[in-house]
C-alpha positions in Angstrom: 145.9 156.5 263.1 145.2 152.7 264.0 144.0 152.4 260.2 146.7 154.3 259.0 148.8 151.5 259.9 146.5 148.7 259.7 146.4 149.8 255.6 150.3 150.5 255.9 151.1 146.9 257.5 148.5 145.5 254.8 150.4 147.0 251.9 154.0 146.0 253.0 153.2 142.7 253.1 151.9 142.5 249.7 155.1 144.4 248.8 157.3 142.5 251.0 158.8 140.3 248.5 159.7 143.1 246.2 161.9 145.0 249.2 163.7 141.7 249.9 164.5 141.7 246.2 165.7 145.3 246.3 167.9 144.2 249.2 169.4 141.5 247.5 170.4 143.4 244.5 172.3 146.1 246.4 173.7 144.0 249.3 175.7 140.6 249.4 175.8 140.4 253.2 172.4 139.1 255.1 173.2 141.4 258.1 173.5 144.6 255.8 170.5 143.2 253.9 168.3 142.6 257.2 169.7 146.2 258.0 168.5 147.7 255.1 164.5 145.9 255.2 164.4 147.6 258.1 165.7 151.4 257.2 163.3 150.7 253.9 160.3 150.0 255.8 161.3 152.6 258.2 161.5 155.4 255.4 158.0 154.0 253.9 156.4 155.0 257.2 157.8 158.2 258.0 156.3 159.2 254.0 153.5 157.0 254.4 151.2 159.9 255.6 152.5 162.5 253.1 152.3 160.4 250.2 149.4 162.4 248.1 149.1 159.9 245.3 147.6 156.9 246.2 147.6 155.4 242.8 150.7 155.3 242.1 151.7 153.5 245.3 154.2 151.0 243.3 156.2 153.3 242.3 156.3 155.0 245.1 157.4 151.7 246.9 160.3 151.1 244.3 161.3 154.3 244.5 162.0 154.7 248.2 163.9 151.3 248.2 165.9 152.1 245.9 167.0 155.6 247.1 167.5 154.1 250.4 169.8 151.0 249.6 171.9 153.8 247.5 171.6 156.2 250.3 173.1 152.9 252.3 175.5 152.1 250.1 177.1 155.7 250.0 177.2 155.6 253.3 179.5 152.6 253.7 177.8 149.2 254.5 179.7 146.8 255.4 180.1 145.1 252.4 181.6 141.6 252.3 181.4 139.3 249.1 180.6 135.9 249.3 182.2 134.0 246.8 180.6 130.8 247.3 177.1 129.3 248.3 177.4 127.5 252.0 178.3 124.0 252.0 176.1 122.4 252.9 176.1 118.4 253.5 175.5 115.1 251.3 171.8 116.5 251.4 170.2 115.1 248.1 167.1 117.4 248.8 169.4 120.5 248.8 171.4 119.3 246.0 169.3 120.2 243.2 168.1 123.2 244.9 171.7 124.4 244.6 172.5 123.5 241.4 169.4 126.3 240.5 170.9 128.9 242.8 174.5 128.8 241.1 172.9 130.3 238.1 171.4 132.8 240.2 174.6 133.3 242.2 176.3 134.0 238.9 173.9 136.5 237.7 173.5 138.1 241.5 177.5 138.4 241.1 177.3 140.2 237.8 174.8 142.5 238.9 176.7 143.3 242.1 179.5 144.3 239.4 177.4 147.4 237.9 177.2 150.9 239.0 174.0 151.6 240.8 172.0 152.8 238.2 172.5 150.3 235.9 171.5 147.5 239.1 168.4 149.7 239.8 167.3 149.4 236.2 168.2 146.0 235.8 166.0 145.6 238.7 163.0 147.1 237.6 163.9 145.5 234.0 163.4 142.1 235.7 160.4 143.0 237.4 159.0 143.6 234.4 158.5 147.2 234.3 157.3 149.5 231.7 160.3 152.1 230.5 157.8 154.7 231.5 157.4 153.4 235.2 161.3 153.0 235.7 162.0 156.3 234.3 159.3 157.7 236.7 160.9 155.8 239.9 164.9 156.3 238.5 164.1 160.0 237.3 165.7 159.3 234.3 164.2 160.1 230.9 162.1 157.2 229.1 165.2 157.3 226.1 167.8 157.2 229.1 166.4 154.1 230.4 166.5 152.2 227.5 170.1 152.9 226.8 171.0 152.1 230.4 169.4 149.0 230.1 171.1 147.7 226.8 174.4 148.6 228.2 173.5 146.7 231.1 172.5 143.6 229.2 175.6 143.6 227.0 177.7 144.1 230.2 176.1 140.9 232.0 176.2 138.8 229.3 179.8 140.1 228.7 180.7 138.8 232.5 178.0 136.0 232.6 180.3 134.1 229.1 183.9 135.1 230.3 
């Protein structure tokens, strides 16, 4: 068991930064985001010994935190926009640090405007996925995620120029 979760820990933290992502996408508040890190890595244990195919481990990773951050959402997070970045003070190091995250504000804002398919395969477009491995995570077909991810594109860029 201790290297059960010695390899488990191992893989999480080289996935880490992906479930963080995942919570981003789906959440605006940090609480319901912290929340949901947890329940992920929670549901990635309780599979962990079942999961048969070891190669495919990725996908398997994706796939769980996605279901769970919709499984979340249906369930009724607390979900509170933020319209704004913090203020933060006369700062000059922070200044130009923000001036990057506005762009990335406006783009988390239009994502946080699409259905939840449409976020989870813009998520997987933007970590560069193949069509094959999102339709294998989304269960979608390979044509299916192609379409869902033009509509997408035309919708953000539709409420990323208004």
């Amino acid at each position: 068991m201790q290297e059960a979760k010695r390899e488990f820990l191992n893989l999480m933290a080289s996935y880490q930064g992906i479930l963080h992502k995942v919570c981003l996408v789906y959440f605006n508040n940090e609480a319901d985001r912290e929340d949901n890190f947890q329940e992920i890595l929670y549901q990635l244990w309780k599979s962990w010994p079942d999961l048969k195919k070891r190669e495919s481990i990725g996908s398997w990773i994706y796939s769980v935190a996605i279901n769970t951050s919709l499984s979340r959402l249906k369930k009724g997070s607390r979900m509170e926009y933020r319209e704004h970045m913090p203020d933060y003070s006369d700062d000059s190091s922070v200044s130009g640090e923000l001036e990057q995250n506005e762009s990335l504000e406006q783009l988390l804002k239009a994502i946080h405007k699409l259905d939840e398919i449409s976020r989870s395969v813009i998520f997987l477009y933007l970590e560069e996925l193949s069509y094959e491995e999102m339709s294998e995570i989304l269960g979608i077909s390979v044509s299916n995620v192609g379409i869902r991810i033009n509509r997408a594109k035309e919708k953000l860029r539709k409420d990323l120029t208004e």
